[in-house]
C-alpha positions as CSV (number, residue, x, y, z in Angstrom):
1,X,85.4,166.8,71.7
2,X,86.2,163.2,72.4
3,X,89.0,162.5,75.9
4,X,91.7,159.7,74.5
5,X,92.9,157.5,77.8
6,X,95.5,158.3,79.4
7,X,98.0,155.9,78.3
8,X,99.5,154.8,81.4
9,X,95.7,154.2,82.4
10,X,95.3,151.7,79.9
11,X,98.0,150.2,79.9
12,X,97.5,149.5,83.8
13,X,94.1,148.2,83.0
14,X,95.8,146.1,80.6
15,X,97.8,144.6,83.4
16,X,95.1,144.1,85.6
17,X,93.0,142.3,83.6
18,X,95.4,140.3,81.5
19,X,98.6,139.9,82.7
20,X,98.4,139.8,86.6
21,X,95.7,136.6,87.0
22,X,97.5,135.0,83.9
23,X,100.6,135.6,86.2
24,X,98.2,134.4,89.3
25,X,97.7,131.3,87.3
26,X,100.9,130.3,86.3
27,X,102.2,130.3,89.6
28,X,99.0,128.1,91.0
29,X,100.1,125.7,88.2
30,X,103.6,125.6,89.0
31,X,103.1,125.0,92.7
32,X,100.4,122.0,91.3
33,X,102.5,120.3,89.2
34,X,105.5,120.3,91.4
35,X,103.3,119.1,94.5
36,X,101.7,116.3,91.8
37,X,105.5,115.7,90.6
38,X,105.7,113.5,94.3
39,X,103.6,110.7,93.0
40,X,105.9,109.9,89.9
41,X,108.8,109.5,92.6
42,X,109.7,106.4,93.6
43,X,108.1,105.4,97.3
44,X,111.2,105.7,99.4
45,X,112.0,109.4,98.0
46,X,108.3,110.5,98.4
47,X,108.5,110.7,102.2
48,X,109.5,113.3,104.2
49,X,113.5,113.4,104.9
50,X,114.8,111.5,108.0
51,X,115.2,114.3,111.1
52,X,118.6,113.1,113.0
53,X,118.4,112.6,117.0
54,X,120.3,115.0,119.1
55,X,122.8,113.3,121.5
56,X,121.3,114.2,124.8
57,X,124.2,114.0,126.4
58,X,124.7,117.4,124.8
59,X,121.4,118.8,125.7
60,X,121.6,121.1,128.9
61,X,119.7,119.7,131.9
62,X,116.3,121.1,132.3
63,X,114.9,121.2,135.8
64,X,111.5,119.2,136.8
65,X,108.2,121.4,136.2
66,X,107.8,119.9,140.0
67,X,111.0,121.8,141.5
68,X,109.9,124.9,139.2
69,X,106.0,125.1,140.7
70,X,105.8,126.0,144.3
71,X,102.1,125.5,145.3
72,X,100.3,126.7,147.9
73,X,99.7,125.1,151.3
74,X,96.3,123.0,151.2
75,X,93.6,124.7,153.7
């Protein structure tokens, strides 16, 4: 007497060996073409973004490493 497959068995083999890299694959060339998509731009929009500079004005004062170390007397 011959066992049929469970079906849920193949039909997660299916998956694994069809489906799932397939799926591995489209992402990898999704993620290629939209990092190869930066070439086509034009120069100035292929750089990173400009970061702004804080006013330091704004910035809390931050104490000298020198006032924060207290060092031990020289024998």
């Amino acid at each position: 007497m011959e066992v049929l497959p469970n079906l849920e068995e193949s039909t997660m083999a299916f998956f694994r060996q069809y489906i799932a890299p397939l799926f591995i694959v489209v992402i990898f060339l999704v993620a290629l073409l939209a990092v190869s998509a930066r070439i086509f731009l034009p120069t100035d929009m292929a750089q990173p973004a400009p970061v702004e500079i804080e006013d330091t004005a704004q910035l809390p004062t931050i104490p000298a490493l020198a006032s924060l170390v207290i060092s031990a007397p020289q024998l």
